[in-house]
N, C-alpha and C positions, 0 to 999 in steps of 0.2 A: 504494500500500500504506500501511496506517495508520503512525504512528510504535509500535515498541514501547517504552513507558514502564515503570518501576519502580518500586513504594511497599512502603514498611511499615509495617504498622498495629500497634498493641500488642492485645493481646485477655487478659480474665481469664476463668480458670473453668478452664484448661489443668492437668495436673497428670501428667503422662504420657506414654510414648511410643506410648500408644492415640490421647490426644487430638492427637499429631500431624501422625498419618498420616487420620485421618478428618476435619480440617478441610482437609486437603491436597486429600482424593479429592472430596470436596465441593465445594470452588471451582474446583479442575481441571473439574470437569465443565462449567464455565459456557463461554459460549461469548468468544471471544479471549485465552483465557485460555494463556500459552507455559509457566511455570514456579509452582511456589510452594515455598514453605518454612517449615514451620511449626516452631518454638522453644521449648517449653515450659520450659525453663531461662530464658528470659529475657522470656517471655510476648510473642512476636513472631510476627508472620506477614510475608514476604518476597513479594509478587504480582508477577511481570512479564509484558504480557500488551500486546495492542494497543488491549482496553481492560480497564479495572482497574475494580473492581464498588465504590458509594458503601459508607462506614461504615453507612446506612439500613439499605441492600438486608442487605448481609453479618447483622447482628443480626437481621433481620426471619428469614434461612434457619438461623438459630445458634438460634434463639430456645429451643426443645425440649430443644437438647443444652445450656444452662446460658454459652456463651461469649458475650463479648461484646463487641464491638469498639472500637478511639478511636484518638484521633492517638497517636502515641507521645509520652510525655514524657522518654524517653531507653531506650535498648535493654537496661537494667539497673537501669529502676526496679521498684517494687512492683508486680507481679503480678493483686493483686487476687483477688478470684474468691472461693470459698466455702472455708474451711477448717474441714477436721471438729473436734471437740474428742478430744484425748487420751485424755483421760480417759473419757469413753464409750465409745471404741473398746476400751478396757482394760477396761472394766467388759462388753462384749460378746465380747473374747476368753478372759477367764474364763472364762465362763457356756459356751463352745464347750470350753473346754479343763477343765471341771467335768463335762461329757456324755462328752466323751471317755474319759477315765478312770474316770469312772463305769462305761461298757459294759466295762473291762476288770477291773475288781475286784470287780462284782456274781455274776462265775462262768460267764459264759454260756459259755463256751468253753470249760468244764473238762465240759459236757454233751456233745460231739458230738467224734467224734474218725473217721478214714475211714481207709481202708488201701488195696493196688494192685488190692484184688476187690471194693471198695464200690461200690453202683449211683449210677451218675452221677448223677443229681442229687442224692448227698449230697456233692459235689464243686463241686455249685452253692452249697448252703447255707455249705461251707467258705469256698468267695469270701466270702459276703455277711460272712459275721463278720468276715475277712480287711480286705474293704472298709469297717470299719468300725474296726478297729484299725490295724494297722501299717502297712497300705496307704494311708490314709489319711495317714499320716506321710510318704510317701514319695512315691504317688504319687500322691497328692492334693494334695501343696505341688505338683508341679510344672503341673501346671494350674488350681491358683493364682495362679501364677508365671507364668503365661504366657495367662490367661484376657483379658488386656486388650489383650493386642495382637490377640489373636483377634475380640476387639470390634471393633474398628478396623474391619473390611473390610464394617461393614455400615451403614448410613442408621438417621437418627433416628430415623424414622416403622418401620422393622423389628422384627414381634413377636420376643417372646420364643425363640418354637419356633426363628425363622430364624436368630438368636443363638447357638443350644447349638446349630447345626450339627456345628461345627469340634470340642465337647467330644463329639459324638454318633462319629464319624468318627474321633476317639482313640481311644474304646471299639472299636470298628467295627476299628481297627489292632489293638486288642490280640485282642477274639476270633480275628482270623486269623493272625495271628502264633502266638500263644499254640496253637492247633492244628495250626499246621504244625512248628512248631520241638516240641511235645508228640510228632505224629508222628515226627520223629528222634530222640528221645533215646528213643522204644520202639525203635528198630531201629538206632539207632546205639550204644546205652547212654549210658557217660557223656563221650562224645564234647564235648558240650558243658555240662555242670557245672562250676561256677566252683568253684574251690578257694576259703577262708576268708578264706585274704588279697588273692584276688584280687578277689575279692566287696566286702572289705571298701575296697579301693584304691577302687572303681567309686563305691561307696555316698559314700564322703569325697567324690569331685570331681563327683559330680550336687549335694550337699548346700550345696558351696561357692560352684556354679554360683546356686542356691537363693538363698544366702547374701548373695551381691550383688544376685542380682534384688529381695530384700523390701526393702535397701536404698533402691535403685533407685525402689519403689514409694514408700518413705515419703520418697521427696523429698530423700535424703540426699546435698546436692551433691557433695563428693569421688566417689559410686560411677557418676556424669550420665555421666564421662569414660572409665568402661568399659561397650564395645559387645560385645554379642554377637551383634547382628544383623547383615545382612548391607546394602550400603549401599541408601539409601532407590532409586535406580533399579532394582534387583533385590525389594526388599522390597516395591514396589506392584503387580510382577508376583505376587509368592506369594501376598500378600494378597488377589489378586483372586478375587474366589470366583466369576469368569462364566469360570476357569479351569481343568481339572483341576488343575496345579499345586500350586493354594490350599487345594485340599480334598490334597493329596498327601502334605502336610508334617506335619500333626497325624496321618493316619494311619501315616504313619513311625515317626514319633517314637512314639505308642503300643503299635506293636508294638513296638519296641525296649525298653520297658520289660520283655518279661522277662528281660533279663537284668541286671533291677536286683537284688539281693539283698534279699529276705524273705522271715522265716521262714515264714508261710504258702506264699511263691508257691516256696518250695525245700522245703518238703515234698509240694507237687503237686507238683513236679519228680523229686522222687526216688521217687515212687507210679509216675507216668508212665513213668520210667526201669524198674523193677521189675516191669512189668506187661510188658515182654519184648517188645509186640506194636506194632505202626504205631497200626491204630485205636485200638484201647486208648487207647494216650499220646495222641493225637490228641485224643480225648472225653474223658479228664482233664483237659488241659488247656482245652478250651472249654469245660467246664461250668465251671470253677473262676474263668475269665475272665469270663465268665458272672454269677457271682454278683456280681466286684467292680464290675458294670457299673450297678447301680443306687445301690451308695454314690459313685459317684466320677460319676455323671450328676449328680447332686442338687450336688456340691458344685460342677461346671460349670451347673447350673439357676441358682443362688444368685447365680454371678458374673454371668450375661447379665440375670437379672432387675434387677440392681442397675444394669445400665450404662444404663439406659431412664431413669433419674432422676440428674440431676445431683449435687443433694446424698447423694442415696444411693449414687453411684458414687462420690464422694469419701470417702464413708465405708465402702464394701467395697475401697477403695482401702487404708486405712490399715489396716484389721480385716484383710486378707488378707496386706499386709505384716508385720504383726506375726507370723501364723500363721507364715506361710513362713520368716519366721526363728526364731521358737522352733523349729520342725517341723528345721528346719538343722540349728541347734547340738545341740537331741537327738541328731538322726541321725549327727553330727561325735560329737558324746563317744562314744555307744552301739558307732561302730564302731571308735574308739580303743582301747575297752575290747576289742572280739575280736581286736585287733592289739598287746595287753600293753601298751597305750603311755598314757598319760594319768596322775592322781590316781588315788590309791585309794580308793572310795566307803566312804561311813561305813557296817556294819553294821547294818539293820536290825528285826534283832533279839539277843539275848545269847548268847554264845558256847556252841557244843554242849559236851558233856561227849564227851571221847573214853573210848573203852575200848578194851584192851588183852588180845588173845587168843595167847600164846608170842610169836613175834618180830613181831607183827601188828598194828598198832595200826588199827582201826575208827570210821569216821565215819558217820553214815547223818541223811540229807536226805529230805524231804519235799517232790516238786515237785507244784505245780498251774499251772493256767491264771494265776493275780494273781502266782506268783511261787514262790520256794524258801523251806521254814524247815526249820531253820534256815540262815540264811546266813553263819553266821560259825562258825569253829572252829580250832584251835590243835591244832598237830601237832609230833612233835618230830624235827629233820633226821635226813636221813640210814636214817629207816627204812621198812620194808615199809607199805604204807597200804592198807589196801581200803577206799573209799569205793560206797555201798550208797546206792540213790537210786530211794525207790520211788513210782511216777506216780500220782497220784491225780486224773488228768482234766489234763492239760498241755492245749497249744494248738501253734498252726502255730510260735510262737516258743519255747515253756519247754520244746519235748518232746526238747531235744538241751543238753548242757552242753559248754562245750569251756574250755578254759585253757591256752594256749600255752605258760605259764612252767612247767608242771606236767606234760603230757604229752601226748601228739599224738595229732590227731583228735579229734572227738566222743565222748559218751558218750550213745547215743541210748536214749532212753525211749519205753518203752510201755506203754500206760495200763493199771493193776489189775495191774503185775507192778512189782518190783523191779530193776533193771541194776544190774551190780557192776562198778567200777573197780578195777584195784588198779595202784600206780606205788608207785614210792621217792622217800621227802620227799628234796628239795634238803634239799643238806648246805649252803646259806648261808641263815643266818637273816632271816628280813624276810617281809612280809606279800606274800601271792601272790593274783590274783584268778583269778574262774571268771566265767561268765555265760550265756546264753543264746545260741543262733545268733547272735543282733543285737543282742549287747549291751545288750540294754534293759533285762535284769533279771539281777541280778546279785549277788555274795557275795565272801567273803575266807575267804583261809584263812592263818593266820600261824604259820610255822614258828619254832619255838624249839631253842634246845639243851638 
């Protein structure tokens, strides 16, 4: 029997815990090959084998994927390899984060509004806006977030198509989930409806999950030493895609999304719930699933196209870590704000005039799809309030107001009518906030004596 030997090489061009499970499956595959262990913290590869393959051989099979092999000059030198520039990366999460908000303040969504007897496919076009707004905040960071490790389980030479599998197969989770779990909540009701805080509890620890992964992405050593994965022996099984398994894990995980909180995917929730019947909910819900399947394909297309090119995986590397943690901390303040808990946002606009009808005193708001105006107004404790809030085209997010500190439950809106609140101002003075289902758009209201 040969002797089994042990080397380790240094390799740059690594940046990832993509790049090191796909130089893993790669050398594995050669023949005498017992173990490896690939490092990208410390730009190392670990080979013990009976035989061990030349620095030549290795860069001649790396050549495509950007790495590149040598003796080591210590297990903690420089790296090497290609780094993207900052500053581009910033000037191209702009220009993504310039689009975004663009589609949400242009009005498009203050045009199309569905109820629990709209014909399905306006349940489709609902997604598609959905999937282009808030969904894309939420559940487009997380396969962002997770688009490189899904890299990993393929060959250098593999198209594009073979790539977006694993994002095709999340969609593919969520429209069946999304149909089945739609079919219970018509014939279970609100059996499964998450309450505000409980929505909002869920929302904070995907977001925080989030949070360390974009770390993670942009190479930020302290976040190297928190794993979420499970250890590499188990991980090369999941990974395997000549497995069911491999394909099993992202369809999981995609249906599990719905019971992530957004305002879009909980107003098809509360349609489907309303609509009384099994198929019903059923078809609300996969039409609505439906629609988010071409915004959140294209943002898994973006990441497999980019992984085919070294310097351009490196740089949808950092462009996607930046996303996924702006896309976080959004998500973290937005749902602090539906849980009373955070800063109070500045006003952006000037404070309403209130009026005064016997012991009454009268507010009235303006909501649309970009937001509420006015969103500031001044009230004085202790008295009767009717607050009067009429919809002029809201969305899956503006068409519900809620304010913990102020009074319970929703105030939901319906488009071309007016909803009237009425509560008693807190008798302690100090500025009180309101906002939308998810917290994204929001106002004050500052009670006086």
């Amino acid at each position: 029997m040969p002797k089994v030997k042990s080397t380790t090489y240094s390799v740059s061009g690594t940046h990832c815990h993509a790049c090191e499970i796909l130089i893993e499956k790669e050398i594995k595959a050669l023949p005498g090959i017992a173990s490896v262990e690939a490092l990208s913290s410390n730009g190392t590869v670990k080979i013990v084998g009976q035989k061990i393959p030349e620095i030549t051989f290795l860069n001649k099979i790396f050549k495509d994927s950007g790495y590149e092999f040598s003796l080591p000059l210590s297990l903690k030198g420089d790296r090497g390899g290609f780094k993207p520039d900052i500053f581009t990366s910033l000037l191209i999460v702009m220009g993504i984060l310039a689009a975004f908000f663009l589609l949400n303040k242009i009005g498009i969504f203050s045009t199309f509004n569905v109820n629990s007897t709209s014909f399905y496919p306006a349940f489709f076009v609902f997604g598609l806006l959905a999937g282009l707004s808030t969904c894309a905040a939420l559940v487009g960071g997380i396969i962002l977030s997770l688009s490189q490790q899904w890299q990993s389980i393929y060959k250098t030479g593999d198209s594009t198509l073979t790539r977006l599998q694993p994002t095709i197969i999340f969609d593919l989770g969520r429209l069946i989930f999304f149909a089945l779990f739609g079919a219970i909540l018509g014939y279970f009701g609100s059996f499964f409806h998450l309450s505000l805080t409980t929505g909002a509890v869920v929302a904070i620890l995907v977001s925080v999950i989030m949070f360390i992964l974009a770390m993670q992405m942009l190479n930020v050593k302290w976040f190297k030493s928190i794993n979420f994965s499970l250890p590499k022996s188990i991980t090369g099984n999941i990974a395997d895609e000549t497995k069911f398994k491999g394909r099993l894990m992202p369809f999981i995980m995609g249906g599990l999304t719905f019971f992530l909180p957004c305002g879009f995917t909980l107003t098809a929730q509360s349609l489907a719930l309303a609509s009384g019947n099994i198929l019903n909910g059923a078809l609300i819900m996969f039409s609505f699933a439906l629609g988010t399947f071409i915004p959140l394909l294209l943002i898994g297309y973006s990441s497999a196209r980019s992984q085919k090119n070294p310097r351009t995986a490196a740089y949808f590397s950092q462009v996607a870590g930046i996303l996924v943690l702006l896309f976080s901390l959004y998500n973290i303040s937005a749902q602090l704000t539906v849980l009373g808990i955070g800063f109070t946002p500045k006003p952006t606009t000037s404070t309403a005039a209130v009026t005064e009808v016997g012991d009454t005193q009268i507010i009235k708001m303006d909501a649309a799809t970009a937001g509420y105006t006015p969103n500031s107004f001044t009230i004085k404790a202790g008295k009767k309030t009717r607050w009067e809030i009429r919809d002029l085209g809201t969305s899956g997010c503006t068409n519900a107001v809620i304010s913990r500190t102020l009074f319970d439950g929703p105030i939901n809106l319906v488009p071309g009518t007016t909803s009237i609140k009425e509560f008693i101002a807190p008798t302690t003075p100090g500025t009180y906030r309101f906002s939308c289902w998810m917290g994204m758009i929001s106002g004050t209201i500052e009670v006086v004596n």
